[in-house]
C-alpha positions as CSV (number, residue, x, y, z in Angstrom):
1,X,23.1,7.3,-92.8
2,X,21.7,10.4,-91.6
3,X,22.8,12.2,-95.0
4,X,21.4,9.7,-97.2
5,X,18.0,10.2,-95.3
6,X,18.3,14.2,-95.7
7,X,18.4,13.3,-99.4
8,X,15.8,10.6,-99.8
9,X,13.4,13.1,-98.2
10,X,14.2,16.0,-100.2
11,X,13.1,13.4,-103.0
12,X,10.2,13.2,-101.3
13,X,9.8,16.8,-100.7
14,X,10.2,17.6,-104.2
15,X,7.6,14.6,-105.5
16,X,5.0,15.7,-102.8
17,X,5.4,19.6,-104.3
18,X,4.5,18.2,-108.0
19,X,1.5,16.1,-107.4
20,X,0.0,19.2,-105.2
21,X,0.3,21.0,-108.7
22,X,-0.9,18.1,-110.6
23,X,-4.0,17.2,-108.7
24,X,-5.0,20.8,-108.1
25,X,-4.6,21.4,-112.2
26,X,-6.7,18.2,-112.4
27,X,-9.4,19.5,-110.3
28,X,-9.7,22.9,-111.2
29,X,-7.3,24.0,-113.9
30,X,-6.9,22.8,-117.2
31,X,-4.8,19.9,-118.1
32,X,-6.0,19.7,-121.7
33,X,-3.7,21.2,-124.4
34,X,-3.0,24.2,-122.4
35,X,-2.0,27.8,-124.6
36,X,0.4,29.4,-122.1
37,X,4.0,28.6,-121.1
38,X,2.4,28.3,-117.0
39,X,-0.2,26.0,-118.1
40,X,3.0,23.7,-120.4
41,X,5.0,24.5,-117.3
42,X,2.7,22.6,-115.0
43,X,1.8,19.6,-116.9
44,X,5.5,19.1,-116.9
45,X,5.0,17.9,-113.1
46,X,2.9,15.0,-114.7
47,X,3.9,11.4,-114.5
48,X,7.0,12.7,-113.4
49,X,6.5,13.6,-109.9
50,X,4.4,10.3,-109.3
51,X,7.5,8.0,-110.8
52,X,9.3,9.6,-107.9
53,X,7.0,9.2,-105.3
54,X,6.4,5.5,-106.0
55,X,10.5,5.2,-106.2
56,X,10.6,6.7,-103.2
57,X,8.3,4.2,-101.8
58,X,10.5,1.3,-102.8
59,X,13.4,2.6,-101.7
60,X,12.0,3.1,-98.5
61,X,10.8,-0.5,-98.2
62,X,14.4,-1.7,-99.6
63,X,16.4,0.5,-97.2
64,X,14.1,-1.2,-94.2
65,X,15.4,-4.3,-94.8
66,X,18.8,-3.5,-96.3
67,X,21.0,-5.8,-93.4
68,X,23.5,-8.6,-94.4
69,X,21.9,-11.1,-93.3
70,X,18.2,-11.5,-91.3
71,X,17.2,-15.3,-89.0
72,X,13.8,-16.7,-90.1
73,X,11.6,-15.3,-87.6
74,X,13.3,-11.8,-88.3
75,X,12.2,-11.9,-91.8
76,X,8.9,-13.3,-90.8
77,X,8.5,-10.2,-88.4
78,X,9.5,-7.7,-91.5
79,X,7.2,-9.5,-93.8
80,X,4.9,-9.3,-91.5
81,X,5.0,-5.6,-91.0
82,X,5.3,-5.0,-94.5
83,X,2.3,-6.5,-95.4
84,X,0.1,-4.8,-92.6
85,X,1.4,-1.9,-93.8
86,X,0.4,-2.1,-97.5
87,X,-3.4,-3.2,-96.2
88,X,-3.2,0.3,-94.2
89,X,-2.3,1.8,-97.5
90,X,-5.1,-0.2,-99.9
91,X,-8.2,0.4,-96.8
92,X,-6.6,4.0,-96.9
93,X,-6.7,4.9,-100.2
94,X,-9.9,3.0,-100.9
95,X,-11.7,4.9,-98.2
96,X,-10.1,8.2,-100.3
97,X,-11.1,7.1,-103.9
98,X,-14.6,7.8,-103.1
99,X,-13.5,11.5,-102.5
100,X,-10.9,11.9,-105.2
101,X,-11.2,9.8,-107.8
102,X,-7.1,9.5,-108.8
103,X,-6.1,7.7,-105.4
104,X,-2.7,6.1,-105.8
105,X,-2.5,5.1,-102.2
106,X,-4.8,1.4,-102.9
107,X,-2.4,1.2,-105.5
108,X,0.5,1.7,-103.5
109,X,-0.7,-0.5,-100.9
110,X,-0.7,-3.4,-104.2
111,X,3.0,-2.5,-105.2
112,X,3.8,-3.1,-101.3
113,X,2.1,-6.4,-100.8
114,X,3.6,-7.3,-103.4
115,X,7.0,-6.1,-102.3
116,X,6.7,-8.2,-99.2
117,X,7.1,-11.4,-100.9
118,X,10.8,-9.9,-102.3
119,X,12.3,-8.1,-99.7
120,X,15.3,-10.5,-99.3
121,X,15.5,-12.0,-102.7
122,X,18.8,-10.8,-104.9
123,X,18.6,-6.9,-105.9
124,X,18.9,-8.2,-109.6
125,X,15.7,-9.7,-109.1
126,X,14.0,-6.8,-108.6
127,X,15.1,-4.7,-112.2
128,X,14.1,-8.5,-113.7
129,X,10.6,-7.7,-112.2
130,X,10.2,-4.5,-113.2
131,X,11.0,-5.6,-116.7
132,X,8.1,-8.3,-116.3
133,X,5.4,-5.8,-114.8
134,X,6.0,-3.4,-117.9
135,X,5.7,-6.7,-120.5
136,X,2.7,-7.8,-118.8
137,X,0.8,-4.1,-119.2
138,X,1.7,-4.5,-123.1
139,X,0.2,-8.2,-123.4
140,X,-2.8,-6.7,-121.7
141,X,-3.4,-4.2,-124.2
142,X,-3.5,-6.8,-126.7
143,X,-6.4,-8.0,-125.0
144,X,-8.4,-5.7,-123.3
145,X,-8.8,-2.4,-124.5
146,X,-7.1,0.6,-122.5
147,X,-10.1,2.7,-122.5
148,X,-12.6,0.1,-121.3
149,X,-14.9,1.5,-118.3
150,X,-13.6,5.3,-118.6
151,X,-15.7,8.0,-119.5
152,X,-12.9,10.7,-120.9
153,X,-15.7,13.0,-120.6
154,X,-15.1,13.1,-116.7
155,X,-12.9,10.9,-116.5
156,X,-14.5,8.8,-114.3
157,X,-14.0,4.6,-114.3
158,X,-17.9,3.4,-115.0
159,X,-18.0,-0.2,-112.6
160,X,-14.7,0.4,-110.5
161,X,-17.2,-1.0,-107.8
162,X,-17.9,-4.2,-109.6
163,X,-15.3,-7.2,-108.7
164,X,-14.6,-7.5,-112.6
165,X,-13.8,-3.6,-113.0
166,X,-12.1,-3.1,-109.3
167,X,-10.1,-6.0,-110.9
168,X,-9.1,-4.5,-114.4
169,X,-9.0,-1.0,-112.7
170,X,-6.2,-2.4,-110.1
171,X,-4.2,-4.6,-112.5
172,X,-4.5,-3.0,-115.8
173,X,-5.9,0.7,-116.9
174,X,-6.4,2.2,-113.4
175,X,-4.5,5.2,-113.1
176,X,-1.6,4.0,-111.5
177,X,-2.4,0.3,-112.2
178,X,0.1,-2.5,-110.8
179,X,1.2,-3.0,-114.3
180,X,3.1,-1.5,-115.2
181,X,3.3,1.2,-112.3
182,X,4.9,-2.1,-110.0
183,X,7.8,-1.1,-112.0
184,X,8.7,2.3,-110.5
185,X,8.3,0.3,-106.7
186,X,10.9,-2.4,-107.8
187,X,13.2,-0.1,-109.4
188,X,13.0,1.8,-106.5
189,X,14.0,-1.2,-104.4
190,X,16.6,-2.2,-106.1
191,X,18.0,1.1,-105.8
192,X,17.3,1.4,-102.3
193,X,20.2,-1.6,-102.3
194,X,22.8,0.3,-103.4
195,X,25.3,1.6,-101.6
196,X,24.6,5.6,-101.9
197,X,27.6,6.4,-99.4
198,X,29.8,6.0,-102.5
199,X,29.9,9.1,-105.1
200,X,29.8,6.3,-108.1
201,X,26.8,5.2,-107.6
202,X,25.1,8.3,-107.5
203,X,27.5,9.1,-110.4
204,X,26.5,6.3,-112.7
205,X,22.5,6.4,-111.5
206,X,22.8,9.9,-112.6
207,X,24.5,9.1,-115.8
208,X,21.9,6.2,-117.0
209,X,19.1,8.1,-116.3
210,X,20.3,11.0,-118.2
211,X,21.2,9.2,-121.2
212,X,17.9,7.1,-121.0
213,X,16.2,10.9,-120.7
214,X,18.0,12.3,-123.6
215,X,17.6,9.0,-125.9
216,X,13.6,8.7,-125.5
217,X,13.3,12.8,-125.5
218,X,15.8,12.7,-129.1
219,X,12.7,10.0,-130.2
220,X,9.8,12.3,-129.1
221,X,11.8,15.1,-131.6
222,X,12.4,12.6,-134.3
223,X,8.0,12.6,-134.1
224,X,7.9,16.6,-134.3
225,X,9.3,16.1,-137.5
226,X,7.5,13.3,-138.8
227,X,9.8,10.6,-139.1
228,X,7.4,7.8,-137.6
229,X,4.1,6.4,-138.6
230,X,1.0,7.3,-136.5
231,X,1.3,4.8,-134.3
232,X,4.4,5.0,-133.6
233,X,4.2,9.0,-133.0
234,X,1.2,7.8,-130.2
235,X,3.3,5.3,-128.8
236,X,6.3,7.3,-128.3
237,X,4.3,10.5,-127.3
238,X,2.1,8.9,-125.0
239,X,2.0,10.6,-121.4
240,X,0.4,9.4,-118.2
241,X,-2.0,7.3,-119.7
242,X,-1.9,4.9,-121.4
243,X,1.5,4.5,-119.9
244,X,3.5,3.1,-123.1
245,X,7.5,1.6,-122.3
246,X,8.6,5.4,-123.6
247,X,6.7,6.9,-121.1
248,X,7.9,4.7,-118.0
249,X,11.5,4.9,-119.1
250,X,11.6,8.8,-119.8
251,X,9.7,9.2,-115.6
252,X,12.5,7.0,-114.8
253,X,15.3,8.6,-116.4
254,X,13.6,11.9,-114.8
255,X,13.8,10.1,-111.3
256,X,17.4,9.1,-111.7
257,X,18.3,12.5,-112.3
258,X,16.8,13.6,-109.1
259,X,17.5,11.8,-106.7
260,X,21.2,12.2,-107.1
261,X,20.8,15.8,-106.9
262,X,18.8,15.7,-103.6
263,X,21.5,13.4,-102.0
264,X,24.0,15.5,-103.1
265,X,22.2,18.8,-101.5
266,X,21.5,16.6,-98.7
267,X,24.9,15.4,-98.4
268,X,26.3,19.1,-98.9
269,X,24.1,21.3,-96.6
270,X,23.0,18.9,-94.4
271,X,22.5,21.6,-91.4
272,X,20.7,24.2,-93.8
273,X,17.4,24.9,-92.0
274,X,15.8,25.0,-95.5
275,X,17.3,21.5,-96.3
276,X,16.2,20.4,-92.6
277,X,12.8,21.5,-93.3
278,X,12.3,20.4,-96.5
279,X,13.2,17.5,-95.1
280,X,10.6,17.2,-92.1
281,X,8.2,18.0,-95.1
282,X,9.4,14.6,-97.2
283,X,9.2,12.5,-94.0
284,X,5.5,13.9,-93.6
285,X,4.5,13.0,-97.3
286,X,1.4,10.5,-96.8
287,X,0.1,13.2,-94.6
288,X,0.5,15.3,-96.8
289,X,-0.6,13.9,-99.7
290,X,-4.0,13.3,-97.9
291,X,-4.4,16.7,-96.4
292,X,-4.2,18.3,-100.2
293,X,-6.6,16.2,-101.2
294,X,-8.9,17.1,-98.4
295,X,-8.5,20.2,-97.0
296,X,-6.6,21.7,-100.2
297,X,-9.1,20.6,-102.6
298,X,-12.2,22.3,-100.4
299,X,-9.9,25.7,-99.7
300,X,-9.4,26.1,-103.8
301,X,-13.0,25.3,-104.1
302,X,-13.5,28.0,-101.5
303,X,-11.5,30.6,-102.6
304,X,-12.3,29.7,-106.6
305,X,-16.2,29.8,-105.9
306,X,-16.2,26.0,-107.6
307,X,-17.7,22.8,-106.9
308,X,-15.2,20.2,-106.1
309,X,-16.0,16.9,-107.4
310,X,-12.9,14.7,-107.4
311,X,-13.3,14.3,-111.7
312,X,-12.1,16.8,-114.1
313,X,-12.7,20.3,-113.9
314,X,-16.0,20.8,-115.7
315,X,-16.3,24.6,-115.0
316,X,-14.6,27.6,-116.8
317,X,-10.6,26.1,-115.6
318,X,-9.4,28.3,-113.5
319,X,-5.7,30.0,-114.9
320,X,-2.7,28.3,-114.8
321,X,-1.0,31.2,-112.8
322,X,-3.4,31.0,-110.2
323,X,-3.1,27.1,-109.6
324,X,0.7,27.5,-109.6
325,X,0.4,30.4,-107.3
326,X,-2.0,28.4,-104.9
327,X,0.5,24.9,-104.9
328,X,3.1,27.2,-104.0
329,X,1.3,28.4,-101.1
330,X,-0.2,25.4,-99.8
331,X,3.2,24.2,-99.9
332,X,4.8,26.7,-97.9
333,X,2.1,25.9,-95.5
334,X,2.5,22.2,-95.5
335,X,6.5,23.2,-94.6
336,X,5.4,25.3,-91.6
337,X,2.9,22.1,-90.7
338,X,5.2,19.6,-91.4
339,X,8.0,21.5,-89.4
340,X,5.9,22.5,-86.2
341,X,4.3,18.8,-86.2
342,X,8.2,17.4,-86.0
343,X,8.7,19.6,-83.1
344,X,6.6,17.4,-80.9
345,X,6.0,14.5,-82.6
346,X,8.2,11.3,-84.1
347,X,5.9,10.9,-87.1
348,X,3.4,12.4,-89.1
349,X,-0.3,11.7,-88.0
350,X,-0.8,9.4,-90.8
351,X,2.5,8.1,-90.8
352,X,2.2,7.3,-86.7
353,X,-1.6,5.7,-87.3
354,X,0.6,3.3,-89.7
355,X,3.2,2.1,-87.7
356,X,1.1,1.9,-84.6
357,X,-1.3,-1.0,-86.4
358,X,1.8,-2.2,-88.9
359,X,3.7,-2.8,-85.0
């Protein structure tokens, strides 16, 4: 057991490291057709890093609760728990939206309410759900426009403080709206079920996900040279947003790929201090998450000589090098935080708020 932790936080680790060079690009870089291998380099980190983050999250929830069998008032309890937890999350991340406007932590609060109403229903149920959160985003768009309330100028969602636009914002065309981004939770779940001790499962996991990756990534060619109408070439090109079927299966086929590989180097070098503190950092992720949003964000503004806004950068971006340089560091610092914050503590500030009001 203590392996397969090593390795779920390395997953973690690694997700936390890509959104700090996402967000930061968002803020102050330039994530619009970029001209130079750093700037192609960094929007590679997009979509993908979330997918893991939020797979993370369900696994974590699944692994909670992963016993043979649970009484009645012990599943009440876990419920219970589970549910406090996600309305920490949602009060969380809605306090942080008014600072940066691409909060995923309101949403991730949704995907775990949600969650606590499955926790000890059959793992097969959970892929079947996932299946039905990605149909359900696709009916929507025959309805209600994807691009209703956003100003692509800024970026910014128009009346996300009206009950009708909080509404479409959570369920539909937020940026990591419950449908179809529920998906990535419940996949997550249902492979927080499996039984990761055995090399086959990390075998086949591994093996799906890169034949899922190479199958929609073959497609995206196939529109380089022209083969598909232009919707199609949209569809299947699609990134982020609006977050087309191609798009959540190609972040999932990237997820499966590494998660495997962090239980394996967790598995493998399991008393490597670089492994131990990577690990520390992964177990610290909320707190992290929220102190790059905070006290990153205003240190780049700082050192850039920009106004931070918590839209899209709408000063001369700053280079791609730079930002890359920057997440880098601020990583290494969040290590070095992390690591000297495990020395004394259980949990991360964040993480120990959260459990102390979840019980």
């Amino acid at each position: 057991m203590k392996q397969r932790i090593i390795g779920f936080d390395l997953a973690r680790a690694y997700a936390i490291f890509g959104m700090f060079i996402v967000n930061f690009n968002f803020s102050f870089g330039s994530v619009m057709a970029p001209t130079d291998p750093i700037g192609h380099f960094l929007n590679v980190f997009t979509g993908n890093s979330t997918a893991i983050f939020i797979i993370c999250a369900g696994m974590g929830v699944s692994l909670m609760t992963n016993r043979a069998s649970y009484s009645r008032e012990e599943q009440a309890v876990l419920k219970a728990k589970i549910l406090r937890r996600s309305w920490f999350l949602f009060a969380l991340g809605l306090l942080l939206y008014n600072w940066w406007s691409g909060d995923i932590l309101h949403f991730y609060g949704g995907y775990m309410h949600v969650a606590a109403f499955l926790l000890f229903v059959p793992k097969r149920f959970y892929l079947w759900g996932a299946l039905v959160a990605v149909a359900v985003f696709h009916l929507l768009l025959l309805l209600i426009p994807i691009n209703t309330s956003w100003d692509f100028t800024t970026f910014k969602y128009l009346d996300f403080w009206t009950p009708l636009g909080f509404l479409r914002n959570t369920l539909y065309n937020g940026w990591n709206s419950l449908f179809p981004w529920l998906a990535y939770f419940l996949v997550g779940m249902w492979l927080g079920r499996l039984d990761w001790q055995q090399k086959f499962a990390k075998r086949k996991v591994f093996l799906v996900g890169l034949l899922v990756f190479i199958l929609i990534q073959g497609l995206r060619l196939l529109v380089r040279q022209h083969v598909f109408t232009a919707f199609w070439s949209d569809y299947i090109m699609a990134e982020y947003f609006p977050p087309y079927l191609p798009f959540v299966l190609v972040t999932m086929a990237f997820a499966s790929l590494v998660i495997p590989v962090c239980l394996y180097i967790g598995n493998r070098f399991s008393t490597n201090r670089l492994v131990l503190a990577l690990q520390k950092t992964g177990q610290l992720t909320l707190s992290n998450y929220v102190i790059h949003l905070t006290v990153g964000m205003l240190l780049l503004a700082k050192l850039t000589g920009k106004h931070y806004t918590g839209l899209i950068e709408d000063e001369k971006p700053t280079s791609p090098a730079y930002i890359l340089a920057y997440s880098i560091a601020f990583y290494i610092v969040s290590i070095i935080f992390s690591n000297l914050w495990r020395s004394r503590f259980k949990n991360g500030p964040l993480e120990t708020l959260m459990r102390k009001i979840s019980g």
